[in-house]
C-alpha positions in Angstrom: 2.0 -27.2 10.5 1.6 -25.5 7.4 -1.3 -28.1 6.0 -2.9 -26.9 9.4 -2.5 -23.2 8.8 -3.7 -23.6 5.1 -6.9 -25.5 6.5 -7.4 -22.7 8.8 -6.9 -19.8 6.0 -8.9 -21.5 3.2 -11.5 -19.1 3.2 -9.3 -16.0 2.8 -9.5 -15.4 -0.2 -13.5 -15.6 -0.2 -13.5 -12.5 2.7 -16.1 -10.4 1.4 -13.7 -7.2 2.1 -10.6 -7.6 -0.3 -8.0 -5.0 1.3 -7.1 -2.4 -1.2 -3.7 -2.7 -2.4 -1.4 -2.0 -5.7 -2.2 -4.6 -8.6 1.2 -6.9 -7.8 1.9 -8.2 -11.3 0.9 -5.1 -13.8 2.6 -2.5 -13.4 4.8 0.2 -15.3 8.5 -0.5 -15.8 9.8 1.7 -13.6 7.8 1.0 -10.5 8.5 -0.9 -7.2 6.6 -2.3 -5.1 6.9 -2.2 -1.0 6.1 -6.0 0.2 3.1 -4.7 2.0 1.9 -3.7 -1.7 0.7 -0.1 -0.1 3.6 1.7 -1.4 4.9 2.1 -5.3 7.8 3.8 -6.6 9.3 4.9 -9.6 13.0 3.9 -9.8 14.1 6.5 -12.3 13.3 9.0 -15.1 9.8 10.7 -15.1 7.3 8.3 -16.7 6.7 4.2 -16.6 4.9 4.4 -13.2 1.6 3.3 -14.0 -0.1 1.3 -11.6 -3.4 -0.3 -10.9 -5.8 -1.2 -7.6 -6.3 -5.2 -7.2 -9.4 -5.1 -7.4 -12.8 -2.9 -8.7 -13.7 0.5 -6.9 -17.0 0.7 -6.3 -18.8 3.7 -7.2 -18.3 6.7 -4.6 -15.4 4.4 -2.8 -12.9 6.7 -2.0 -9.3 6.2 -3.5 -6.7 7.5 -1.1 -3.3 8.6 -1.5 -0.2 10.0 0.4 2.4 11.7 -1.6 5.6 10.1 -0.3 8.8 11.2 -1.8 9.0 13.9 -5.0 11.2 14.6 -7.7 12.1 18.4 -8.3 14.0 18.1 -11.4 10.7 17.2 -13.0 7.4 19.1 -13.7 4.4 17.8 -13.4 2.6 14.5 -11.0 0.0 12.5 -10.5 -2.6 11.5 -13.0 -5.7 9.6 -12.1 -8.3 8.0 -13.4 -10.2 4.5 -13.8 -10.2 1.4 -16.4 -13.0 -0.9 -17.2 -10.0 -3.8 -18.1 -9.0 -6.1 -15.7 -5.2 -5.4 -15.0 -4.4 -9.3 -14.6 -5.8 -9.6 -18.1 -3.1 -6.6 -19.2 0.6 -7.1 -19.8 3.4 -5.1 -18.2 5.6 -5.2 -21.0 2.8 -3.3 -23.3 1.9 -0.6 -20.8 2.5 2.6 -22.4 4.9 5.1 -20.7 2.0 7.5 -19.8 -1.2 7.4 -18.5 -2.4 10.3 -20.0 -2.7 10.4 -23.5 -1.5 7.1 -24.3 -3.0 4.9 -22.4 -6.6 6.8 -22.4 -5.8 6.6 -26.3 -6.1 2.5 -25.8 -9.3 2.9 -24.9 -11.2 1.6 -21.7 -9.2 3.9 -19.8 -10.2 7.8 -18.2 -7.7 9.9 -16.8 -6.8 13.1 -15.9 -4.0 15.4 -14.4 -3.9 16.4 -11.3 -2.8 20.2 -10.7 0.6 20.9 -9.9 -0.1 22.5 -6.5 -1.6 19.4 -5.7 1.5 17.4 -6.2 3.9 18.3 -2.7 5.5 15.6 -0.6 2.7 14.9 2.2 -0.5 16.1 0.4 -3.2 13.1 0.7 -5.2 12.8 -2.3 -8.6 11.0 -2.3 -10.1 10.6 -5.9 -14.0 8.4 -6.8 -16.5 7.9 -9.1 -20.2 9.4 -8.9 -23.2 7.4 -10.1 -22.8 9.7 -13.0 -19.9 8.9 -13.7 -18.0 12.2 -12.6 -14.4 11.8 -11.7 -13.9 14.5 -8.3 -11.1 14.9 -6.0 -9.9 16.1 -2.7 -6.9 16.6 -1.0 -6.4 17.2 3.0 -5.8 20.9 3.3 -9.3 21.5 1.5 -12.6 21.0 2.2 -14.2 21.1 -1.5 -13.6 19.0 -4.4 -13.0 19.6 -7.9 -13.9 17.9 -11.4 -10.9 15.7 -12.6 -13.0 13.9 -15.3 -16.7 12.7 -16.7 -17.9 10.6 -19.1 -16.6 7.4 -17.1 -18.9 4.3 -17.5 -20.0 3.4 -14.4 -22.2 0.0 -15.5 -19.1 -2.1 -15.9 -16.5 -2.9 -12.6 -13.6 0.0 -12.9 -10.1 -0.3 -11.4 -7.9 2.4 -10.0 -5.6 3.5 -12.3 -2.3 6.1 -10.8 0.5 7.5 -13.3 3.5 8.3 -10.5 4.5 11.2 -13.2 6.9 13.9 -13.6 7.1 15.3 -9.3 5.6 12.7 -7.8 8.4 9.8 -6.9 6.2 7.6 -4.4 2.7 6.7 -3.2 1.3 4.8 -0.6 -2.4 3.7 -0.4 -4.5 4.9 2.8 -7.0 2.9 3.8 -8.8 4.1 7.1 -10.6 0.4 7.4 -6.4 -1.3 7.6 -5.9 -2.7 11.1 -3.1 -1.3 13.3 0.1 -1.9 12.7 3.4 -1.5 14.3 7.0 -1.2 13.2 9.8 -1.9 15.9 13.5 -1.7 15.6 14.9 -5.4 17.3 18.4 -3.8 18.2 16.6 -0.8 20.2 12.8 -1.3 21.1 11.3 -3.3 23.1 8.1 -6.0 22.8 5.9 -4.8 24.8 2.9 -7.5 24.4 0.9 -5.7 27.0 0.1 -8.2 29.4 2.3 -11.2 28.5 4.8 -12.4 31.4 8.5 -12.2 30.9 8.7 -15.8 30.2 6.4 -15.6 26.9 8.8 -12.7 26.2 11.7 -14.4 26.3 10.4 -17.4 24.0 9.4 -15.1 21.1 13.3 -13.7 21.6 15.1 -16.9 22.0 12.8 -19.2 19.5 11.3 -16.5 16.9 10.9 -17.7 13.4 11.6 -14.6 12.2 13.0 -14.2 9.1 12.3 -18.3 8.3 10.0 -18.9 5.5 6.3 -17.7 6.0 3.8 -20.9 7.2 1.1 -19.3 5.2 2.2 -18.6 1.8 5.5 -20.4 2.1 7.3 -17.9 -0.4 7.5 -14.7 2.0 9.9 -14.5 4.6 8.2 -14.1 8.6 8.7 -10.8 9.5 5.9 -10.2 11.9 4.7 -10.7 15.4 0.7 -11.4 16.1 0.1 -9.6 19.7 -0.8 -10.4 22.2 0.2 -13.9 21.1 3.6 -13.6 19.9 3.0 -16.0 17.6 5.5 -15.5 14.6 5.3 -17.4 11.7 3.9 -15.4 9.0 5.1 -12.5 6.8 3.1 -9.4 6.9 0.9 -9.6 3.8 -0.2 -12.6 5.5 -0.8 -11.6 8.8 -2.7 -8.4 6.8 -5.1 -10.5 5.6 -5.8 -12.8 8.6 -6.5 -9.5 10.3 -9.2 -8.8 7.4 -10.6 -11.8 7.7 -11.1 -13.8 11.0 -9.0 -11.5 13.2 -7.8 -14.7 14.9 -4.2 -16.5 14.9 -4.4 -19.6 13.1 -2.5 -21.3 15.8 -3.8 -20.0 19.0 -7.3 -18.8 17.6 -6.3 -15.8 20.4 -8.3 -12.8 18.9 -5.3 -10.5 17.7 -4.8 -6.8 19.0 -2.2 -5.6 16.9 0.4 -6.7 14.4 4.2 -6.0 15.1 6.1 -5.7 12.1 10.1 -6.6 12.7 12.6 -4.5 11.4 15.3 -6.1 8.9 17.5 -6.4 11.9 15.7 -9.0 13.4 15.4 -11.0 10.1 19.5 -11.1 9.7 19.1 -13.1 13.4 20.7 -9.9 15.1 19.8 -10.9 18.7 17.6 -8.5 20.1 17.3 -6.1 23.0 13.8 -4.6 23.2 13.7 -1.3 25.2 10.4 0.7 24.2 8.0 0.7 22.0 7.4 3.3 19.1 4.4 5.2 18.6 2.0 4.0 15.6 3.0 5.5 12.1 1.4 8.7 11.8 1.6 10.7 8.0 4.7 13.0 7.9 3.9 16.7 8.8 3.0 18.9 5.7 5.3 20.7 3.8 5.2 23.5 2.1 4.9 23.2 -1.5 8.2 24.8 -3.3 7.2 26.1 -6.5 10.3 27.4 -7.0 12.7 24.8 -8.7 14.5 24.3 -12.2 14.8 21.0 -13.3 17.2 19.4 -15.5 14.7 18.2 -17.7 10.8 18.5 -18.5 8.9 16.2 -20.2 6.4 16.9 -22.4 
């Protein structure tokens, strides 16, 4: 099966739309990466959470961000910018612990800081380059932008470059374009495959190859459900990308609707009892931004 999947995903890689994730390998020493590769964040301290984009933004692409978790004995957040060097070409253990100087001091790397206002749990940033080669952003609660950075060279491909600094604890990368996906709870929800009989049902809960090795990559464990399908074999980086590219199940060739992501209940074998389905992910409510806060220590 796998040399048949394989066959039927050899041209994945060739998609002309590369989903924009977090650069998996380069990366500040600090940082963690979700799976899903949307989501980075710093484990400790305030700096050593520089990360990249996998691949080139094209000029007026928008970068966007949501500001997941933040720090408050810290001052300061994100900083963001581009770099003309290819971040597979870079190595880990000689990224600088800040973005801004050091790194832009390397060369082939602009940066800037992004206002403290702008650095509350729930703001969504989006950040591009002009023609010009003028760095702007905006976040959500605005309508304008503003002038981060110039000067960028826009002739040669450029990479996203985000320092999670100082405030800011977590990111996760928006990307309107990303198909839909669901998370259910296996102890408490139910799969509702919108048109599949009870029997089909009952298959996926009695023979699921969830949390067995992923028929696609074959490092990854399954940990996702292509609807209306129920076919389960594949983990959900995978099952990302085959929605990118053909938008077909490489074993039914059904066109698929949605992907269900399974909780880590369901990959420790729990048996399941599915009850009702939860609503898509939606980004958190905004907060108010406390300006108010002492921290225990400020970097410089």
């Amino acid at each position: 099966m796998g040399a048949f999947v394989s066959t039927l995903l050899g041209g994945l890689v060739q998609d002309p739309y590369i989903p924009l994730v977090f650069h998996p390998d380069t990366k500040g020493s600090q940082i963690i990466l979700e799976e899903s590769e949307y989501i980075a964040t710093r484990a400790a301290t305030f700096h050593d959470g520089i990360v990249f984009s996998n691949r080139p933004i094209h000029v007026n692409e928008k970068v966007t961000l949501e500001i997941l978790k933040e720090d408050d004995r810290w001052f300061g957040g994100l900083r963001l910018g581009f770099t003309s060097e290819h971040p597979s070409l870079m190595d880990s253990r000689d990224l600088p612990p800040f973005a801004c100087p050091n790194l832009v001091k390397q060369g082939k790397c602009w940066a800037g800081v992004l206002p403290d206002e702008y650095v509350g749990k729930g703001t969504i940033v989006r950040f591009w380059v002009n023609r010009k080669g003028c760095v702007f952003f905006r976040v959500d609660h605005e309508s304008g932008s503003h002038l981060l950075l110039k000067d960028v060279p826009v002739k040669r491909p450029l990479w996203a470059v985000i320092d999670i600094y100082g405030r800011t604890k977590a990111v996760q990368l928006l990307d309107p374009s990303r198909p839909k996906i669901c998370t259910y709870e296996s102890n408490q929800l139910e799969l509702n495959t919108a048109g599949q009989n009870e029997s089909v049902c009952r298959n996926f809960c009695e023979g699921s190859s969830i949390g067995k090795e992923c028929v696609v990559c074959f490092y990854r464990k399954a940990n996702t459900v292509m609807l209306p399908c129920c076919h389960a074999y594949f983990c959900f980086c995978c099952s990302t990308r085959i929605l990118y590219s053909s938008g077909c199940c490489p074993l039914c060739r059904q066109n698929v609707e949605k992907v269900l992501r399974v909780s880590a209940w369901a990959e420790k074998g729990i048996p399941a009892k599915w009850l009702e389905e939860v609503e898509d992910s939606q980004p958190p409510p905004r907060q108010k931004l406390n300006r108010a806060h002492a921290p225990e220590t400020s970097p410089s």
